[in-house]
C-alpha positions, 0 to 999 in steps of 0.5 A: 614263077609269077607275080601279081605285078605283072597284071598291074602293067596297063598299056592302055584301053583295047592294047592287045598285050592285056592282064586279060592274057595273063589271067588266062594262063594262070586260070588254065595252068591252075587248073590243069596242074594242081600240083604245081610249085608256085614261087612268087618273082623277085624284082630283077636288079640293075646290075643284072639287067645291066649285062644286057641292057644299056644305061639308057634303056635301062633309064628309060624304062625305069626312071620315067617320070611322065606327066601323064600315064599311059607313056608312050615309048613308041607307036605300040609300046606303053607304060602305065604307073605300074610298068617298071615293076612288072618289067622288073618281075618279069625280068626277075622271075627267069633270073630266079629260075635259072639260079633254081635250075642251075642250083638243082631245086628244080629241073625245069621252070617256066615264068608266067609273066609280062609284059614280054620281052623278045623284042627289047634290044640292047639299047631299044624297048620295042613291040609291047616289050621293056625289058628283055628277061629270057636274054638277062636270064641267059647272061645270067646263067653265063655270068652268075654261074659259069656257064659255057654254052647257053641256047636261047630257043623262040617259036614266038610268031614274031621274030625276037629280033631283041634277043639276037640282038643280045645273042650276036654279041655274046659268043657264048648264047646260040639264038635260034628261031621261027617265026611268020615273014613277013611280019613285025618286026621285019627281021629274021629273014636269014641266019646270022652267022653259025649261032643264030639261026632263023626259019621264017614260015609264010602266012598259013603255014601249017603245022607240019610244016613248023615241024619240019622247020625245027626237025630239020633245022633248028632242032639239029643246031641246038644238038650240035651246039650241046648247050648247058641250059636251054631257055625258051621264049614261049610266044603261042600267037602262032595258034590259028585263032590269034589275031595278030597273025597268019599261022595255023598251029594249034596246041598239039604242035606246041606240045610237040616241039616242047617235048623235043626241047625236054628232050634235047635239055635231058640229053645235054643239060641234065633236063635244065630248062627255063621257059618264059611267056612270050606273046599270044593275044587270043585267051582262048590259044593262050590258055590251051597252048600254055597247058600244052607247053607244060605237058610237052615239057613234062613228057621227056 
């Protein structure tokens, strides 16, 4: 699922959440998969956004009427004239994959879009992202479908401190998470309770060490929590070359942990999965590691 709106969000001259990203992993996923079905986001609506954003963000992204563009919502996170649009797709691509999955069109989805949305709370846009998609999408499938137990999984480099937030208030969502500490934005250091798990990874962290975290933790968590979807916010910044921060992951441990996730959605969830473009600032990871995820999704 993707959109030609989510490359008209411009935050501004030299901001590393580009189009140049998107492109990207259009051009490679173009590329490596010549079969692929691709489906054009609808625009989320309100009320869907409402289950897990509040009024006033939801003003706030989008009913800005700025006198001049780009508008700044905080020290990193600016719109342009086309931002609302492209949230609202983005936020729409992962509500239309989970009602695809859900509905058994398709088994897995993965939503190449932006801006990101990890670190939107309920009540707060935040760290280059408006709208929080994966966390209304997981609302989504428990409300729109009936759904009891919904995993939200995020291997994005920085915390998705948005999404626990959503998470903790909803008894039915299992957030689990790794992530570079410290590093923005500063949250994620401990576990919040038996369904939010985090494992922060130091500055340098190699792979066999982000694999250990999830074969040892994470992994077993969402196991026993045997949810009925699963949903993935795929954020590639933890490649050696992004420069944004510290890890040494490169596209085989992606893969890795992509393939234990089809597995883990196989044995629980009928293989249901949706996955949603996160972070990841060099063209150059994002285009191996989006191409990796795939396959790793493909592999179980």
């Amino acid at each position: 699922y993707t959109h030609p709106a989510c490359l008209a969000h411009q935050p501004g001259p030299g901001h590393p959440e580009s189009p140049a990203r998107l492109a990207a992993v259009l051009e490679a996923l173009r590329a490596a998969f010549p079969d692929l079905d691709w489906r054009e986001a609808p625009a989320a609506r309100r009320e869907q956004l409402a289950r897990a954003h509040s009024p006033a963000l939801l003003a706030r992204v989008l009913d800005a009427r700025p006198e001049a563009w780009p508008h700044r919502l905080d020290e990193d996170t600016l719109m342009s004239a086309d931002s609302a649009e492209a949230a609202l797709r983005a936020a729409g691509a992962v509500v239309a994959a989970v009602d695809a999955v859900l509905g058994g069109e398709v088994g897995q989805a993965f939503c190449a879009v932006r801006p990101p949305g990890h670190h939107a709370t309920r009540d707060t846009p935040m760290g280059f992202c408006l709208l929080n998609g994966v966390a209304v999408g997981a609302v989504h499938a428990l409300e729109a479908h009936g759904l009891a137990r919904v995993a939200v999984v995020d291997f994005d480099v920085h915390h998705g401190n948005g999404t626990e937030d959503i998470a903790l208030r909803e008894p039915r969502l299992q957030y689990v998470s790794s992530h570079q500490a410290p590093l923005y934005p500063g949250t994620g250091l401990e576990d919040q309770g038996a369904r939010v798990l985090n494992a922060p990874l130091p500055p340098r962290c190699p792979g066999l060490a982000f694999r250990e975290a999830w074969r040892e933790r994470l992994l077993p968590a969402i196991d026993r929590f045997a949810p009925q979807l699963i949903l993935v916010s795929a954020g590639f910044d933890g490649h050696r070359l992004d420069p944004l921060a510290d890890l040494e992951l490169g596209p085989e441990d992606y893969r890795w942990l992509s393939a234990e996730l089809a597995a883990l959605a196989r044995r629980h969830c009928g293989g249901r999965l949706v996955s949603v473009l996160e972070g990841g600032y060099s063209l150059t990871a994002l285009r191996e590691c989006s191409v990796a995820h795939l396959r790793g999704l493909q592999a179980a």
